[in-house]
Phi, psi and omega in degrees: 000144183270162156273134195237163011265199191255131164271116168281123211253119131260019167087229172223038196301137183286359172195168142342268165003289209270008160274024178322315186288303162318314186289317159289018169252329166298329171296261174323334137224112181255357156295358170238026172257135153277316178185187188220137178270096200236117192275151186304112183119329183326101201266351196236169213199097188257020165071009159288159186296136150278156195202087151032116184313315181319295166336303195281300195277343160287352166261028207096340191274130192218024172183111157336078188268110179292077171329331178295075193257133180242166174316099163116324165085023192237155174243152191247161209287021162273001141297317178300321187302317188290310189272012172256320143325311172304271208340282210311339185266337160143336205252143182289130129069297220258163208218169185206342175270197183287340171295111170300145166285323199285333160290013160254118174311309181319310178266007168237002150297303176306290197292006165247329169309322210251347185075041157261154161269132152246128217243096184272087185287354173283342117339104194278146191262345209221099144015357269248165186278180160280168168272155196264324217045051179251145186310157156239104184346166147087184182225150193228099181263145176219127185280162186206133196249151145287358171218155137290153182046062179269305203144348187335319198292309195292318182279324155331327193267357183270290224278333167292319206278331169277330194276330173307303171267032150251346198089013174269194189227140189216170117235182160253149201245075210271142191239340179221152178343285164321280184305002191270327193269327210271015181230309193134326188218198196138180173220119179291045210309317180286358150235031145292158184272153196310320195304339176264359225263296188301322160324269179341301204279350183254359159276301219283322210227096164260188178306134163226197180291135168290008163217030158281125185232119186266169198214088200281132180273126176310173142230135169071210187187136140357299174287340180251130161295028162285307206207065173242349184299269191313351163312304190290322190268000162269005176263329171252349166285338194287317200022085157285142173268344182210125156283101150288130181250101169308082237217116192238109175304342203263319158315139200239325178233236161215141199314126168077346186208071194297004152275002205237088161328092153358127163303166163281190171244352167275018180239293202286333158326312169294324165313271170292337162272336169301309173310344198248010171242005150304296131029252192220107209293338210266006208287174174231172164238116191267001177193187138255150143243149175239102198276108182293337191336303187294340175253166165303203188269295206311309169267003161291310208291323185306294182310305159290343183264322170261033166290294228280340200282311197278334193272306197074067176230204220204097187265073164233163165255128189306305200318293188287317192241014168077125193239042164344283205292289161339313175292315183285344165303316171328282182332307197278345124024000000 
């Protein structure tokens, strides 16, 4: 178990962005933040008190949560002084990238000198099968983005968090390091090996109540030639009965890959439901979300009614404006 609550490291991240992982815990569970640790150069700011390793742990806080995620999934080594002080001050840990923490000698001396833990959460834990493609009882919405770091995450987690205070019966399904820290479980699907990988996701969303809707956290994108392989194994391991199509408006390239152009959201639309009825021939695509962050109130709204006008889906950002409208598309299902 990790000990909670959390002090969030954010290094020396170099944008917003890339404190994603920090940021989604603070939205979501911010009873379990005390504060956030941001090192000299540090461009990003998830709005928790800054604080002292010292601060933090005299305030409660009893595990380090590496806040970051960068290109490659590695910590640089002007990290290690800070986390090996955190050990010596008392706090556990925890990390979601690909860079292990338990293979740096340096941070697993310390955590057997001081009886600290590290918890590397990016590790499959589980056997997992190959995929079957066999039906599965209950309903499965899955967000699919034109980029990475759209929203996928924040929109599963609006719409299990609505279905919950209507009395419906949901879960969220975490598929990465952020949801994996902010629920407790999960599956690290990009470091499952491929061949499991769509398996792992038909382990995650199994038989349920035909009137259960599990809410599988997106990943990657179709579109970006990184990290669409995993894109691809939540579209046919998940076999969603509904897409959401997920949209950060503000984007001039696709993440990491300023040669490479955004899809419409009429290509991905088109794209991913011929690919997600391979599946499953019955899915639809019931909505948008549009991640708003970057704009004012007046032009998100502006932006989503006309989204919602050229496609004729039911357009909002869950985050900001609630994901109602999202649900009831679900509902009619």
């Amino acid at each position: 178990m990790i000990r909670t609550p959390y002090l969030l490291f954010l290094g020396d991240a170099h944008d917003q962005l890339a404190a994603k992982v920090a940021q989604g815990i603070q939205d979501w569970r911010p009873d379990n933040v005390v504060g956030q640790f941001r090192m000299p150069g540090c461009k990003a700011d998830v709005g928790a008190k800054d604080m002292t390793l010292a601060e933090a742990y005299d305030a409660g806080a009893r595990t380090l949560v590496i806040g970051v995620a960068n290109r490659g999934g590695v910590f640089s080594d002007a990290w290690l002084d800070v986390m090996v002080e955190a050990m010596e001050t008392g706090f556990d840990i925890a990390s979601g990238l690909h860079s292990l923490l338990r293979n740096s000698p340096m941070l697993r001396e310390a955590a057997e000198r001081t009886g600290r833990t590290l918890h590397d959460v990016r590790i499959p834990t589980v056997a997992y099968p190959i995929a079957n493609g066999a039906p599965r009882s209950g309903k499965r919405c899955l967000a699919v983005g034109t980029d990475c770091s759209v929203g996928k995450m924040y929109t599963g987690l609006a719409m299990d968090a609505e279905m919950k205070a209507r009395g419906m019966k949901s879960s969220f399904r975490p598929t990465g390091q952020t949801g994996i820290l902010i629920t407790g479980e999960g599956i690290p699907l990009d470091a499952v090996i491929a061949d499991f990988m769509a398996g792992s996701v038909e382990w995650l969303t199994p038989d349920n109540d035909a009137d259960h809707w599990d809410h599988i956290e997106g990943q990657g994108s179709l579109w970006h030639v990184s990290y669409s392989g995993v894109t691809m194994a939540l579209i046919h391991g998940g076999q969603p009965d509904a897409l959401i199509l997920a949209h950060e408006p503000t984007r001039t390239h696709m993440r990491g890959l300023p040669d490479h152009a955004l899809p419409s959201l009429e290509a991905l639309r088109d794209q991913a439901l011929a690919l997600a009825r391979i599946a499953n021939p019955d899915c639809v695509v019931a909505g948008i979300s549009v991640n708003t962050k970057a704009l004012g109130d007046d032009e998100a709204l502006a932006l989503c009614a006309e989204i919602e006008d050229r496609m004729g889906l039911p357009t909002v950002d869950p985050f900001r404006h609630g994901a109602g409208r999202l649900v009831d598309a679900l509902a009619a299902i």
